[in-house]
TORDOBA-49074 format. One record per residue (C-alpha): residue number from 1; x, z, y. Coordinates in steps of 0.05 Angstrom, whole numbers, plus 32768, in hexadecimal, padded with zeros to 4 digits. Layout:
N
{NUM; {X; Z; Y}}
...
***
This chain:
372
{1; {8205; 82AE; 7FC4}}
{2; {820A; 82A0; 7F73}}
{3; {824D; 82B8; 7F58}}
{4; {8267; 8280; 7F27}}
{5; {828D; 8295; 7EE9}}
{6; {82B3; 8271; 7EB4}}
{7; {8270; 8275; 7E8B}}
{8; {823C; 8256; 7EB8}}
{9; {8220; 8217; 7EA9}}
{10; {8240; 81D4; 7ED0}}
{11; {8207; 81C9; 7EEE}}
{12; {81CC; 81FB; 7EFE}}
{13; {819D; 81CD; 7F16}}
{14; {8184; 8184; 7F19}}
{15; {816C; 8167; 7F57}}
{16; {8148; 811F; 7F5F}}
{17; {816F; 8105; 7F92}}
{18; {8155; 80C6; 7FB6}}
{19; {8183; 80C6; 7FE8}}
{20; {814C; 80D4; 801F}}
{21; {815F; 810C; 804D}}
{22; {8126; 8140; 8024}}
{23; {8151; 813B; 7FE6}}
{24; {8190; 8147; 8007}}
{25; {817D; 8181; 8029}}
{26; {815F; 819E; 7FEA}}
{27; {819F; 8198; 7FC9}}
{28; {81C6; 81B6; 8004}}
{29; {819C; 81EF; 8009}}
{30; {81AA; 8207; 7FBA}}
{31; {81F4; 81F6; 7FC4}}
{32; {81F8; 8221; 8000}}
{33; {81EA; 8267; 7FD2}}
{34; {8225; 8250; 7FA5}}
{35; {81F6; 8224; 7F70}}
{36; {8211; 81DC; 7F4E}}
{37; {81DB; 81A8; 7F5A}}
{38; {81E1; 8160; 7F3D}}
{39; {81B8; 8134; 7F5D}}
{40; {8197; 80FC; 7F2D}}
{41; {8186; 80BC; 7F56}}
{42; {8145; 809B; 7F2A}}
{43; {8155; 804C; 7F28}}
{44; {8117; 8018; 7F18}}
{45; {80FF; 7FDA; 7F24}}
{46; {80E5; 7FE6; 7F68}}
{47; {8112; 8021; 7F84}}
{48; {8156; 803A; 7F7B}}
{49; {819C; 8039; 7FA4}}
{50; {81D1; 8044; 7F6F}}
{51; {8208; 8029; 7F95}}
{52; {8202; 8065; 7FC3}}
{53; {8220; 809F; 7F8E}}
{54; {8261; 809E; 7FAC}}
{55; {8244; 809F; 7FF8}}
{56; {821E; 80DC; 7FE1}}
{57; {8259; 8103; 7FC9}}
{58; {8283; 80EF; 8003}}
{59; {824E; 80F9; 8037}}
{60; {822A; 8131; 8025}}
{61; {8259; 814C; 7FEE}}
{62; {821A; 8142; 7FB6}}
{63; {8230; 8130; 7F72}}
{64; {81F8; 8100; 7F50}}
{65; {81EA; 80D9; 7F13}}
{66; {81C1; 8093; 7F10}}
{67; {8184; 80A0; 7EE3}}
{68; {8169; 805A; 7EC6}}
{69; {8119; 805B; 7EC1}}
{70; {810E; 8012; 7EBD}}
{71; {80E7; 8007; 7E78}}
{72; {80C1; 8046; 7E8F}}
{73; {80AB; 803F; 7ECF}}
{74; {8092; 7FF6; 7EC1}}
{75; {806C; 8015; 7E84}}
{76; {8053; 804A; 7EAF}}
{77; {8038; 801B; 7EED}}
{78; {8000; 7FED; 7ECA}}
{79; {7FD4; 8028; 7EC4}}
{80; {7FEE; 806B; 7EE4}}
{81; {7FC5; 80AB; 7EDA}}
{82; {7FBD; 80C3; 7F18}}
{83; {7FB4; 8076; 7F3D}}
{84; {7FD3; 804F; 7F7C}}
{85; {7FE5; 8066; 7FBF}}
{86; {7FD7; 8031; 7FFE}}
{87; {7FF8; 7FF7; 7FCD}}
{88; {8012; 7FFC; 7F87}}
{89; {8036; 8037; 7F8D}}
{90; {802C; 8070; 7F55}}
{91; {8044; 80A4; 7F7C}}
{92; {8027; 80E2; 7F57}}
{93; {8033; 80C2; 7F0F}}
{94; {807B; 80AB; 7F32}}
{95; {8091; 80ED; 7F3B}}
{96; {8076; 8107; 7EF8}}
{97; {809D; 80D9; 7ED4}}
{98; {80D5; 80ED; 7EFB}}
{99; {80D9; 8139; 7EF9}}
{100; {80BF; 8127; 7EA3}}
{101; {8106; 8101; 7E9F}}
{102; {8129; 8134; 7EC9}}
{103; {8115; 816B; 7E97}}
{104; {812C; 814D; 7E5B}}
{105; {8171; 8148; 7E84}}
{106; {8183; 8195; 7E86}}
{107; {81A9; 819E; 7E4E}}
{108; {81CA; 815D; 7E56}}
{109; {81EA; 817E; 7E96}}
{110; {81DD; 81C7; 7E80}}
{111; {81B1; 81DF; 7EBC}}
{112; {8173; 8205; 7EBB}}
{113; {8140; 81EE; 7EF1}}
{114; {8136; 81AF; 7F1D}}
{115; {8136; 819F; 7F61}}
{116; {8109; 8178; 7F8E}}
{117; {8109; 816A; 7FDB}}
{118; {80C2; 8165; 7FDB}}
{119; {809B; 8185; 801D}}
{120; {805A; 81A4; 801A}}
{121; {8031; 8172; 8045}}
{122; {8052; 813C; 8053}}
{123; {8037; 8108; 802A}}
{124; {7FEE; 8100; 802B}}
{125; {7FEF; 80EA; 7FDF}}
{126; {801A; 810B; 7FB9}}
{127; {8033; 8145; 7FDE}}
{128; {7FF3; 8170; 7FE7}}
{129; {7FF5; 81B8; 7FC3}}
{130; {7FC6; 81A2; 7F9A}}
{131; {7FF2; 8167; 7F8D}}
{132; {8035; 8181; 7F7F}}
{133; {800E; 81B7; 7F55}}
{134; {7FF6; 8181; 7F25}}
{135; {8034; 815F; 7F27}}
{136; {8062; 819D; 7F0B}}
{137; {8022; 81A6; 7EDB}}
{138; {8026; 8163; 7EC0}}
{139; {806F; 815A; 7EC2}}
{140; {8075; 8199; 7E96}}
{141; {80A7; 81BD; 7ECE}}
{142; {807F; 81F5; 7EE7}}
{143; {80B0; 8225; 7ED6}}
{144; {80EA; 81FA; 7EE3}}
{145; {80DA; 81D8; 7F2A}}
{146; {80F0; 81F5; 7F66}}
{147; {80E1; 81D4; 7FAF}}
{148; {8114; 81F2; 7FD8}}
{149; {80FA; 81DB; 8020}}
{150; {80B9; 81F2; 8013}}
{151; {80C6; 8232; 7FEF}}
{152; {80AB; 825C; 8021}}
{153; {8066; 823C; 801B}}
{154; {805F; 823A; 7FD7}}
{155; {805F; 826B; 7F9B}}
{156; {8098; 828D; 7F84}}
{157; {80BE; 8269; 7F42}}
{158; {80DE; 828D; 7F0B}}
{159; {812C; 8273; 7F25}}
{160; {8115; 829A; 7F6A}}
{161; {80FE; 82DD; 7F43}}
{162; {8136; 82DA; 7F18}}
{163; {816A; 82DE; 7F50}}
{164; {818B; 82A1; 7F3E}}
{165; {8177; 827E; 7F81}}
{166; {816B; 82AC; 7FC1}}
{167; {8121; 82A2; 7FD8}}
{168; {812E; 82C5; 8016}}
{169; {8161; 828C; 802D}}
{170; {8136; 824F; 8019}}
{171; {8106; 822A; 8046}}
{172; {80C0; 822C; 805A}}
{173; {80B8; 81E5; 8079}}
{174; {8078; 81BE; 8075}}
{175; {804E; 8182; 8091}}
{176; {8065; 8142; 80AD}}
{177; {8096; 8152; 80DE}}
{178; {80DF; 814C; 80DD}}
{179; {80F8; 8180; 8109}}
{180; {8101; 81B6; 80D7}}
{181; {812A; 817F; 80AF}}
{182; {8159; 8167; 80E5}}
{183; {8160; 81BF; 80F4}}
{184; {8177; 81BD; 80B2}}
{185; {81A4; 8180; 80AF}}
{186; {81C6; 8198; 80F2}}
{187; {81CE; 81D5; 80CF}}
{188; {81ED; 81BC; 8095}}
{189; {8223; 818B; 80C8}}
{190; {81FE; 815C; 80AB}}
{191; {8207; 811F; 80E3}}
{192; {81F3; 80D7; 80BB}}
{193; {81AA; 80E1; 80B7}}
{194; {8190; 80B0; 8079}}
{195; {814F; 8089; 8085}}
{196; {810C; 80AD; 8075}}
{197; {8112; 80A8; 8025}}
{198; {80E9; 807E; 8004}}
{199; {80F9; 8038; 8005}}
{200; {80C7; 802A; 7FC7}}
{201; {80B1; 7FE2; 7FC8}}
{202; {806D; 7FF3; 7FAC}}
{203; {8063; 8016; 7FE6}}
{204; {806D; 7FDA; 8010}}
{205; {802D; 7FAB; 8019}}
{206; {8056; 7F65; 800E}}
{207; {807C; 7F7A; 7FCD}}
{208; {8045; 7F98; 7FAE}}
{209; {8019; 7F59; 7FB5}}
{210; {8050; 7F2F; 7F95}}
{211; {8052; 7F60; 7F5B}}
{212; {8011; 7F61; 7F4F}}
{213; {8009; 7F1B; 7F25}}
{214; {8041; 7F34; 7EFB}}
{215; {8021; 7F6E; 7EED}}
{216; {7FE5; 7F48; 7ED9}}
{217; {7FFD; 7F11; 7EBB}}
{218; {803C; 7F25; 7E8C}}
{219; {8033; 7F3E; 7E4F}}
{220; {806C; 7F6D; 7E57}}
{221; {8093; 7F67; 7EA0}}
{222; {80D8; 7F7E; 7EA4}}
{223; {8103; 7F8C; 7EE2}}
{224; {811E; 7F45; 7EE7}}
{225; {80D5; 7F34; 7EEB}}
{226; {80C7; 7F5A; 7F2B}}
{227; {810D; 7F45; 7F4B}}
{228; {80FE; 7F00; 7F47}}
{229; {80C0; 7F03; 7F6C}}
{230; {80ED; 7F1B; 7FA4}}
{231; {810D; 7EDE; 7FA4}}
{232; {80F4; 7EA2; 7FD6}}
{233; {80AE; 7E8E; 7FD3}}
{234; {807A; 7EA9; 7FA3}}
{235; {8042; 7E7F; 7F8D}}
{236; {8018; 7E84; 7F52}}
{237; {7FE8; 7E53; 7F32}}
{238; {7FB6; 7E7C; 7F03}}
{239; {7FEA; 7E9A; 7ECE}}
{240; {801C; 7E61; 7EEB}}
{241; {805D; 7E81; 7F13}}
{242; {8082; 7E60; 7F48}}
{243; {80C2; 7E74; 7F6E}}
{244; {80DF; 7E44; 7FA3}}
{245; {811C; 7E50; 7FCF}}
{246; {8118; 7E4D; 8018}}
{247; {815F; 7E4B; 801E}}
{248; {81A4; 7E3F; 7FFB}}
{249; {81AA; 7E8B; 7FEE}}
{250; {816D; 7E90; 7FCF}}
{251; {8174; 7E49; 7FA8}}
{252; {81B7; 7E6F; 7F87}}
{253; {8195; 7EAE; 7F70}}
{254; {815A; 7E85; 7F59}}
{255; {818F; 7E60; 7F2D}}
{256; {81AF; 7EA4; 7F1E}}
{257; {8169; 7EBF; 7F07}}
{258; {815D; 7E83; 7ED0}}
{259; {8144; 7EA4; 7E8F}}
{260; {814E; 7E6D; 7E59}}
{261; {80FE; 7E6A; 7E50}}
{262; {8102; 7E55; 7EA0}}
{263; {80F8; 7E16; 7EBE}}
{264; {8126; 7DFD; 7EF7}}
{265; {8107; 7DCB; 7F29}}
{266; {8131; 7DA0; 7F5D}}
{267; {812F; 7D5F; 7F83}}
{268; {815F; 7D31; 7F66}}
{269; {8163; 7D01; 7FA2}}
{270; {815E; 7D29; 7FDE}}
{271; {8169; 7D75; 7FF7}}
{272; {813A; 7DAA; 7FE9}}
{273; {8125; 7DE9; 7FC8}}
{274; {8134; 7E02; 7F82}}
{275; {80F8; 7E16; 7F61}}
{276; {80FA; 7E41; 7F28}}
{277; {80B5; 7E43; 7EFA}}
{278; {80B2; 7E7D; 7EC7}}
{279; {8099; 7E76; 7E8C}}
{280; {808D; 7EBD; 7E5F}}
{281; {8051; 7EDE; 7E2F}}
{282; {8015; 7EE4; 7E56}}
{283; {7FEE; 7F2B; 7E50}}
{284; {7FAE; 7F25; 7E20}}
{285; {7F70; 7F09; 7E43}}
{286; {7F9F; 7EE2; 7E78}}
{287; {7F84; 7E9D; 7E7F}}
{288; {7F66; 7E93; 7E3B}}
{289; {7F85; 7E4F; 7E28}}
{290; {7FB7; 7E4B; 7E59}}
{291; {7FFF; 7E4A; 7E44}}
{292; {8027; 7E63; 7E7D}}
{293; {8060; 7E71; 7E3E}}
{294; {8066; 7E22; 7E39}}
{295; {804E; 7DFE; 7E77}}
{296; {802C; 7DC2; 7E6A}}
{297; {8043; 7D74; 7E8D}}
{298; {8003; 7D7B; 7EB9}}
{299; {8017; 7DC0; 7ED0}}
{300; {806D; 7DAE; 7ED7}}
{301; {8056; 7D68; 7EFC}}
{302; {8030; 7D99; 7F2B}}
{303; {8062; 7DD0; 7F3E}}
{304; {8099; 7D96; 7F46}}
{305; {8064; 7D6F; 7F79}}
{306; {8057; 7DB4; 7F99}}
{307; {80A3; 7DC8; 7FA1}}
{308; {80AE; 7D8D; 7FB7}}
{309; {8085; 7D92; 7FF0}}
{310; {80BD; 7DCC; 8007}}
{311; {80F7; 7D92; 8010}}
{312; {80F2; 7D73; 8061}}
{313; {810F; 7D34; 804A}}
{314; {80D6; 7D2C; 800D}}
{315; {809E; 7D42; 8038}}
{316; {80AC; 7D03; 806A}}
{317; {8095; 7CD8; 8027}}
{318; {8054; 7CF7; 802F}}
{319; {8040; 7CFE; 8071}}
{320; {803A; 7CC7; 809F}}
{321; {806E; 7C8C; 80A7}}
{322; {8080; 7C4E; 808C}}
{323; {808F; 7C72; 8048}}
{324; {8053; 7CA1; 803F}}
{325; {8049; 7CB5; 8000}}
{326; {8088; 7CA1; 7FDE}}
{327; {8095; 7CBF; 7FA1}}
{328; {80CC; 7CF4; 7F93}}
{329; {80F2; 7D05; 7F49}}
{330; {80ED; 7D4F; 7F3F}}
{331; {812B; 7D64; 7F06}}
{332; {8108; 7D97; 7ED2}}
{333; {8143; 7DB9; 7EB4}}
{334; {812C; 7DE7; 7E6E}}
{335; {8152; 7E0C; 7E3F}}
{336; {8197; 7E32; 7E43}}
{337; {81C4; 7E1F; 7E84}}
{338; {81F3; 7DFE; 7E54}}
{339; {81CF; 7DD7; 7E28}}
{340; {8190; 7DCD; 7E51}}
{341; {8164; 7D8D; 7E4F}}
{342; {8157; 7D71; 7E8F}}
{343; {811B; 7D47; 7E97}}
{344; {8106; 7D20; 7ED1}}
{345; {80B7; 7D19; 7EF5}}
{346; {80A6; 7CEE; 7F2E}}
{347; {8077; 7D0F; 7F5A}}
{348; {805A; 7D08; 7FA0}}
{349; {806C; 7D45; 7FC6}}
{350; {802B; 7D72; 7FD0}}
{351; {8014; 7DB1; 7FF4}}
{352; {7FD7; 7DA4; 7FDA}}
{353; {7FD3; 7D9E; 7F91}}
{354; {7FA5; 7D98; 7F55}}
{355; {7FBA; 7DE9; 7F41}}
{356; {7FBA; 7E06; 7F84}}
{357; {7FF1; 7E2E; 7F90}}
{358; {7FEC; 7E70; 7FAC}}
{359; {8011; 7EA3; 7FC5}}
{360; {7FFD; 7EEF; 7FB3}}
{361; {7FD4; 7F10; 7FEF}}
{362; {7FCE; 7F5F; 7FFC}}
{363; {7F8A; 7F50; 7FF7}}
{364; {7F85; 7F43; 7FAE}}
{365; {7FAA; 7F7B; 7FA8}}
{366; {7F74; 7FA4; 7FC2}}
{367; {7F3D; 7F81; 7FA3}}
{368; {7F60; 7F8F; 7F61}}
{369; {7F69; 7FDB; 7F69}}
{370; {7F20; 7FD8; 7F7F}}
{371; {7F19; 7FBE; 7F37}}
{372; {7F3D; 7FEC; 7F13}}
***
């Protein structure tokens, strides 16, 4: 076990800690030979539990930091080096950008080496030997990474021939099993098992369809970008975005997500959806002479017919009965929330409509990495 003394470092190593059972393992396996490890929990658009710092270090007893990598990541994921896993997920260019942060962190937090729960095998992308080799390579950590759970299986690192960590008490675990890890955890009195880790949305076939328009479209997408096109339904129209609410929860964060260059949509007779159309600087080459920055009447009159079509009580005007198609006013609210100009259309509610709204498919998705 290390011996601390008044003159070692607070920290002596930096772990990325997603909160996935790996991580915390890796982390308990240094701190068992006497070693502080501060776990930094990565946080971008499309992964990240911050909230859960304090359950770490009461759970588990694992001090951690929340690392921001927004602006990054986003920069990173419209053309990664090393590609896309089943959906949009950069995992090998993911983790490089990671461990590339991580290293600049060390003298922040005076430590000497960094941590990952990575296992040798388990992922069919990005944890292959060949993979994790080009990952420390590219990273610029080959003498600075250590893998703790798979120690056994890979080469020794200069914080194992040094003395500082115990080689001989670190793990050999590999392949796609978890009954090494759960040995462990037992081991450890480690009872609340977290979900696998993970929990990347561009891993996940419906998110990453939704984020692919942005991607495509925006000139420059930033996180509140992606977390609107969680919200309701998505539908796009060439470079034309649409969000509608299903519900009253999702009408309220629709509201909540306004940008002032946003346009709000709503019935102003009857009950329905909030629709929220946003407008923002289209990438070069997206829909030469389209203005998706400043919608046009032709394009507002047909997202307001379209969302419309969302409301029960509108749709009645349109099909079938004494008042088939019976025109509805649509409110188009522009501008700040308090000092916004509100304009009113009349529109027959539509599913159908000149622009044909869409929502994304997986299947573009895959057409598009076929492209690229």
């Amino acid at each position: 076990m290390h011996d601390s003394t008044a003159s070692d470092p607070k920290y002596h190593a930096l772990a990325l800690l997603s909160g996935g059972l790996d991580s915390l393992l890796a982390i308990k396996v240094l701190q068992e030979q006497g070693l502080r490890v501060l776990g930094l929990h990565f946080v971008s658009p499309f992964f990240g539990k911050p909230h859960l710092i304090s359950h770490w270090r009461e759970v588990y007893g694992i001090e951690a930091v929340n690392v921001d990598i927004r602006r990054a990541y986003l920069d990173m994921l419209s053309r990664p080096a090393h590609g896309y896993g089943k959906h949009l997920n950069p995992c090998v260019d993911c983790k490089i950008l990671m461990l590339t942060h991580a290293k600049t962190l060390l003298p922040k937090y005076g430590a000497s080496f960094l941590v990952s729960g990575e296992v040798l095998g388990q992922r069919p992308m990005s944890q292959r030997a060949d993979t994790l080799n080009l990952i420390r390579k590219d990273a610029g950590v080959k003498d600075l990474l250590l893998r703790p759970l798979s120690a056994q299986k890979l080469g020794p690192t200069p914080m194992e021939e040094s003395g500082l960590v115990d080689r001989s008490r670190l793990p050999g675990i590999w392949g796609r099993g978890r009954k090494d890890q759960l040995a462990l955890a037992a081991h450890f009195g480690i009872t609340l098992i977290p979900t696998p880790a993970g929990g990347c949305n561009l891993a996940e076939a419906e998110p990453a369809a939704r984020y692919l328009p942005i991607i495509c479209n925006l000139a420059e997408a930033s996180s509140r970008d992606f977390s609107l096109s969680h919200l309701g339904r998505q539908y796009w129209a060439g470079p034309y975005w649409l969000s509608i609410g299903r519900n009253q929860h999702d009408n309220e964060a629709l509201e909540k997500a306004r940008r002032e260059t946003d346009i709000l949509f709503r019935l102003r007779d009857l009950p329905g959806p909030c629709a929220l159309g946003r407008q923002y600087e289209p990438a070069a080459g997206v829909a030469p002479g389209m203005t998706p920055q400043a919608w046009p009447d032709d394009v507002l009159a047909d997202a307001a017919s379209f969302a419309a079509s969302y409301s029960p009580k509108a749709r009645t005007f349109s099909e079938g009965g004494a008042e088939a198609g019976r025109p509805v006013v649509v409110l188009v609210r522009r501008g700040k929330p308090t000092s916004e100009v509100v304009t009113e259309v009349v529109v027959t509610p539509a599913r159908q409509t000149p622009l044909a709204w869409t929502e994304p498919k997986h299947e573009a998705l895959a057409a598009w990495k076929r492209r690229s």
